[in-house]
C-alpha positions in Angstrom: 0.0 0.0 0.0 1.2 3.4 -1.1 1.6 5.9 2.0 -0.2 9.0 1.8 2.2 12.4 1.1 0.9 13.1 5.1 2.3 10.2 6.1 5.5 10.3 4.7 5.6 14.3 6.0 5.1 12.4 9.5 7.7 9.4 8.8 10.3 12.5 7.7 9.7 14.1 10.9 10.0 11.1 13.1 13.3 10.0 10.8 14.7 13.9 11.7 13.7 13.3 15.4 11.2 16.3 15.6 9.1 15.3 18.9 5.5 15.6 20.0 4.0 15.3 16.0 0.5 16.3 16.1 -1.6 16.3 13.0 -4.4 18.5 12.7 -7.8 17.8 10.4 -9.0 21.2 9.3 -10.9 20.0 6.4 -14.1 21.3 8.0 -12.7 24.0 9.6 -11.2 26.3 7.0 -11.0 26.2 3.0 -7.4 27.4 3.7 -5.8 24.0 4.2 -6.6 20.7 5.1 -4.5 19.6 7.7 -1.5 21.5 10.1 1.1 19.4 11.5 2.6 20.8 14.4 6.1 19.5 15.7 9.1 20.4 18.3 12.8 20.4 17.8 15.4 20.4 20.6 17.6 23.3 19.1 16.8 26.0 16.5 19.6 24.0 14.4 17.9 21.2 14.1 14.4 23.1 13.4 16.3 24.8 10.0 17.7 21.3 9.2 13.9 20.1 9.7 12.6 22.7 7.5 15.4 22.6 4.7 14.8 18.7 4.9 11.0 18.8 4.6 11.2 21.6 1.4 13.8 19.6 -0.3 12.0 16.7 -0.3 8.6 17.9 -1.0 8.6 20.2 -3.3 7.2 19.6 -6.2 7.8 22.3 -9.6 4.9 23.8 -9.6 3.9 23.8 -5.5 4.3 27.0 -3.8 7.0 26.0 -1.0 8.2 29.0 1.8 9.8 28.4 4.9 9.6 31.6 7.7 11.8 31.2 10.1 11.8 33.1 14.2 14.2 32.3 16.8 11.4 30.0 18.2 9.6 28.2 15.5 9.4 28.1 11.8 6.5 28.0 9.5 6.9 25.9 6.2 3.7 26.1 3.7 4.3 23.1 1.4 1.4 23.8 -0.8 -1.2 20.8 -1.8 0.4 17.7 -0.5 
């Protein structure tokens, strides 16, 4: 069986070590996106690496990727997934 893009976001995550992984259902909630998945990093280092991992390998050509980065957390929009 062929895992879902979500999945595999979730697999990256736990691969990278990012910790307490919650995914969020917003289909009903908002037309803006369908799901958030929320995560924690130990450092700010490994929250970039996290980011830079997750754009690389999910970007697609035409898929609006962005990653905004704060000292404490980072928001990465990786478009329809």
């Amino acid at each position: 069986m062929k895992k879902s893009q979500l999945d595999q976001i979730c697999d990256t995550l736990d691969e990278l070590k990012a910790q307490s992984i919650l995914v969020i259902n917003t289909q009903n909630q908002t037309v803006i996106c369908d799901h958030m998945i929320l995560a924690t990093a130990n450092s700010e280092r490994q929250m970039n690496f996290i980011a830079q991992t997750l754009l690389r390998d999910f970007k697609k050509e035409r898929q609006h990727t962005k990653a905004e980065a704060d000292e404490h957390w980072t928001l990465i929009d990786l478009g329809d997934t």
